[in-house]
N, C-alpha and C positions, 0 to 999 in steps of 0.2 A: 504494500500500500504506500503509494504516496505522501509524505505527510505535510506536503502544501496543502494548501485550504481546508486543512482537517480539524476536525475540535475535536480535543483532547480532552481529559478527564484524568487529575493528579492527585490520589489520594495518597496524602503525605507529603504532600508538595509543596509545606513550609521550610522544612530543610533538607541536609544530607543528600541521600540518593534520589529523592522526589522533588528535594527542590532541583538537582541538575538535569535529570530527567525533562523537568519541564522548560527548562532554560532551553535544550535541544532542542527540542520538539519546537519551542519557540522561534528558535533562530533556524529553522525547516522550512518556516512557513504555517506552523498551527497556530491557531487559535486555543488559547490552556485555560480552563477551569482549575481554580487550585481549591481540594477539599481538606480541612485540617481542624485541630484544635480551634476553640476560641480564642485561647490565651498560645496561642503557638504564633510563628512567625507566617502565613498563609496571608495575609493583607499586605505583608512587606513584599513578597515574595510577586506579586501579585502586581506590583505598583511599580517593582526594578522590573519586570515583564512590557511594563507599557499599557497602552489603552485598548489590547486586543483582550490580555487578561483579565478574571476575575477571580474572585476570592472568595467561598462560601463554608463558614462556619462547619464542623462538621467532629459528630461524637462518632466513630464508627458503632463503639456497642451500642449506639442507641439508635433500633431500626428505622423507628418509624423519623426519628429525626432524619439519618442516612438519606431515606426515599427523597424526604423533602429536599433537602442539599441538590442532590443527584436532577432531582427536578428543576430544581432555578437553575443548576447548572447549562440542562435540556434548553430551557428558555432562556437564557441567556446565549447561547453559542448556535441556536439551529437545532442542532444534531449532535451525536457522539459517535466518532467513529473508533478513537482508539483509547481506551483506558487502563493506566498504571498505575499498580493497588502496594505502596510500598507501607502502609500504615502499620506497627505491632509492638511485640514489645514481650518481655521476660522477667521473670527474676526463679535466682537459684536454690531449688530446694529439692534435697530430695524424696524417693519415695517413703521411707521412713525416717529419724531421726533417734535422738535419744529421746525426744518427750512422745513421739508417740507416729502415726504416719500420716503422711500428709494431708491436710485439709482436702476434704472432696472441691467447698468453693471454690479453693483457692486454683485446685487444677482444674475447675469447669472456670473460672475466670479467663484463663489462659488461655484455653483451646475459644472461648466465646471472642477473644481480643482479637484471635488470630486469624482463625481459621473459620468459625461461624461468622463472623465480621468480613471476613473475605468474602463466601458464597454469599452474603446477604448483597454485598456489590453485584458480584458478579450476574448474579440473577437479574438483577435493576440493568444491570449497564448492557449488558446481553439484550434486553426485552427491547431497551432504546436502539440498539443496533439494528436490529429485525427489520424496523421501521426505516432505514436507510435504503437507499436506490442504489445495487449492485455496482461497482465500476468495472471498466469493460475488460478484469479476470471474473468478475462472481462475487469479488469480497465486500463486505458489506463492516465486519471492524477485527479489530486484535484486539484482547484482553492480556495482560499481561501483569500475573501474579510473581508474590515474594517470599518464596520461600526460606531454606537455609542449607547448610553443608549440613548441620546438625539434625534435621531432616535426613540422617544416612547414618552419621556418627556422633549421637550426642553425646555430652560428656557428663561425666557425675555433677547431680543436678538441675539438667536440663531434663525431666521425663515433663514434663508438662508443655514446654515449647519444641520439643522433639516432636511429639506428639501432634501439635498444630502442625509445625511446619511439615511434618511428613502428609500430613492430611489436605494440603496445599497441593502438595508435589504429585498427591496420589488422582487429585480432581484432573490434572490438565489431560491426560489420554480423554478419560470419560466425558468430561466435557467439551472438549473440540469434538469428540465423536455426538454428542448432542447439538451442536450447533452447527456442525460442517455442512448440514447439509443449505443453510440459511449465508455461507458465505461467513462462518465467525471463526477468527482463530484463536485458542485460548495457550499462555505458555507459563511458565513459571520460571525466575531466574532463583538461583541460589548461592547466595552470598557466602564467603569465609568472612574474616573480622574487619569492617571498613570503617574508614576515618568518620564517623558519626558520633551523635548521641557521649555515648560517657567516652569513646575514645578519640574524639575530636581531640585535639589539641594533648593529647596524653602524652606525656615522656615518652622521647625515642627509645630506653632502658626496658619500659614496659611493652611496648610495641613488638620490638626483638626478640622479647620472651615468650607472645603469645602466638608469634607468626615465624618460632623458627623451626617447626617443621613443613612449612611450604617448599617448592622446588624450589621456584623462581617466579615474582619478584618477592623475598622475603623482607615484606613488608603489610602496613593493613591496604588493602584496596582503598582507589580514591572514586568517591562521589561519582565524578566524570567518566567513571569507567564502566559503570551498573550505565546511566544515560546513555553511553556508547554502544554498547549490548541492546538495549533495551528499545535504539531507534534502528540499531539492525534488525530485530525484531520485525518490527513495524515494514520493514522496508519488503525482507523477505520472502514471499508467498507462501515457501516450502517449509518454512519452520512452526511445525505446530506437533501441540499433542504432547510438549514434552516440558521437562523440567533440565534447565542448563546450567551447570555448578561456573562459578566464576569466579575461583578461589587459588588462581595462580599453583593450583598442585597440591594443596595443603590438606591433610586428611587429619581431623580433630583427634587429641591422645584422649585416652579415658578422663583427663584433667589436665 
C-alpha cells in the first residue's frame, strides 16, 4: 500500500516507537490520527506533525471510550487505511512468590492492557477498513500489531506479559486469514529492548548489560527503527499473516 494520501491511525503515538512510526508515515504522505493517554505526550506529538495531524484522547482499556476515539478519529481523517497499535505495558512478577501466587487481577490486568486492548482495536479498525474502496491490488488496509521477543522467550517474571504478547503474535495468521478475503492485512512486529519508556535515556552500563547477548547491533533498538519496519510493512503486499522479531539477534536469558 501506498502510504501517500493514506490516514493513518497511531495508537501510542505520543512517544517512543509510535511516536516515530507516525513521524514516517507523516513524512510518506499520511495523514496521522495520534490515539494516546490524556496526560501522555499525543497533543504535542500531534502539533510537531502539522495541520494534517490530530490528537485524540484515548484509554485503550476503556472500550467503549477506545470506539469513540477511533471514531473522531474516522471523522476527522475520511477513512482509515493503515493502523499501528504500539500501546502496553508490564510489570515483573512472578507466578508465585514467597507470600503466596500471583494475583488473578493483576494477570487479567495484563493480558486486558495488552492483548484484549489490542483485538478490541483491531476489531474497530478492521470494520473501518471494510468500508474503504479496494486500490487497484485489492487492498483495502494493514493493521499492524506489537508484540514482543518475550512472546517466544520470557524471562522470570514476565508470565503475564508473555502471555499477552504471545497472544498478539498468535492472532496475526488467524486474522489476516479472517480478513484476506476483504483486502486487510494484519502483522505483528516484535520488539527486543528499545530506547523507550524507563530505558530512554538509561546509562550506557545498563544498556550493555541487558542487550549483551544480541548478535549484532548490541545495543537497545532505536525508535526509528520499529517506524522503518513498520512503513515496510505498509509498503509491502506480500507481508502478512505473520509476526516479525526485530531484535538484532538477541534471544532473552531466563533473567
Amino acid at each position: 500500500m501506498d502510504v501517500n494520501k493514506k490516514a493513518a491511525v497511531v495508537v501510542g503515538g505520543g512517544s517512543g516507537m509510535g511516536r516515530a512510526t507516525a513521524e514516517a508515515l507523516a513524512a510518506g504522505g499520511a495523514t496521522v490520527a495520534i490515539l494516546d493517554l490524556p496526560a501522555g505526550r499525543g497533543a504535542e506529538t500531534a502539533a510537531a506533525l502539522g495541520g494534517t495531524a490530530t490528537f485524540h484522547p484515548c484509554d485503550v482499556t476503556d472500550a467503549e471510550g477506545t470506539e469513540a476515539a477511533l471514531a473522531e478519529a474516522l471523522e476527522a481523517h475520511g477513512a482509515l487505511h493503515i493502523a499501528v497499535n504500539t500501546a502496553g505495558g508490564a510489570v515483573s512478577k512472578r507466578t508465585i512468590n514467597r507470600d503466596g501466587p500471583l494475583p488473578l487481577a493483576e494477570f487479567r490486568r495484563i493480558v486486558e492492557l495488552n492483548l484484549v486492548a489490542t483485538f478490541n482495536l483491531n476489531r474497530l479498525q478492521a470494520w473501518s477498513m471494510s468500508k474503504n474502496d479496494p486500490d487497484e491490488g485489492g487492498e483495502r488496509g494493514v493493521i499492524i500489531n506489537t508484540s514482543s521477543i518475550a512472546a517466544f522467550e520470557g524471562q522470570v517474571g514476565q508470565v503475564s506479559y508473555t502471555a499477552a504478547k504471545a497472544g498478539i503474535a498468535g492472532m496475526s495468521l488467524t486474522m489476516a486469514r479472517d480478513l484476506g478475503s476483504l483486502g486487510i492485512r494484519v502483522l505483528a512486529i516484535a520488539p527486543s529492548l528499545f530506547a523507550t519508556g524507563l530505558l530512554e535515556g538509561a546509562p550506557d552500563s545498563i544498556i550493555a548489560e541487558l542487550t549483551k547477548d544480541a548478535a549484532f547491533p548490541r545495543r537497545a533498538g532505536l525508535p526509528s527503527e520499529y517506524a522503518m519496519l513498520a512503513e515496510a510493512i505498509v509498503k509491502n503486499p506480500m507481508l502478512n499473516g505473520q509476526t516479525i522479531r526485530l531484535d538484532g539477534g538477541q534471544r532473552f536469558a531466563p533473567r
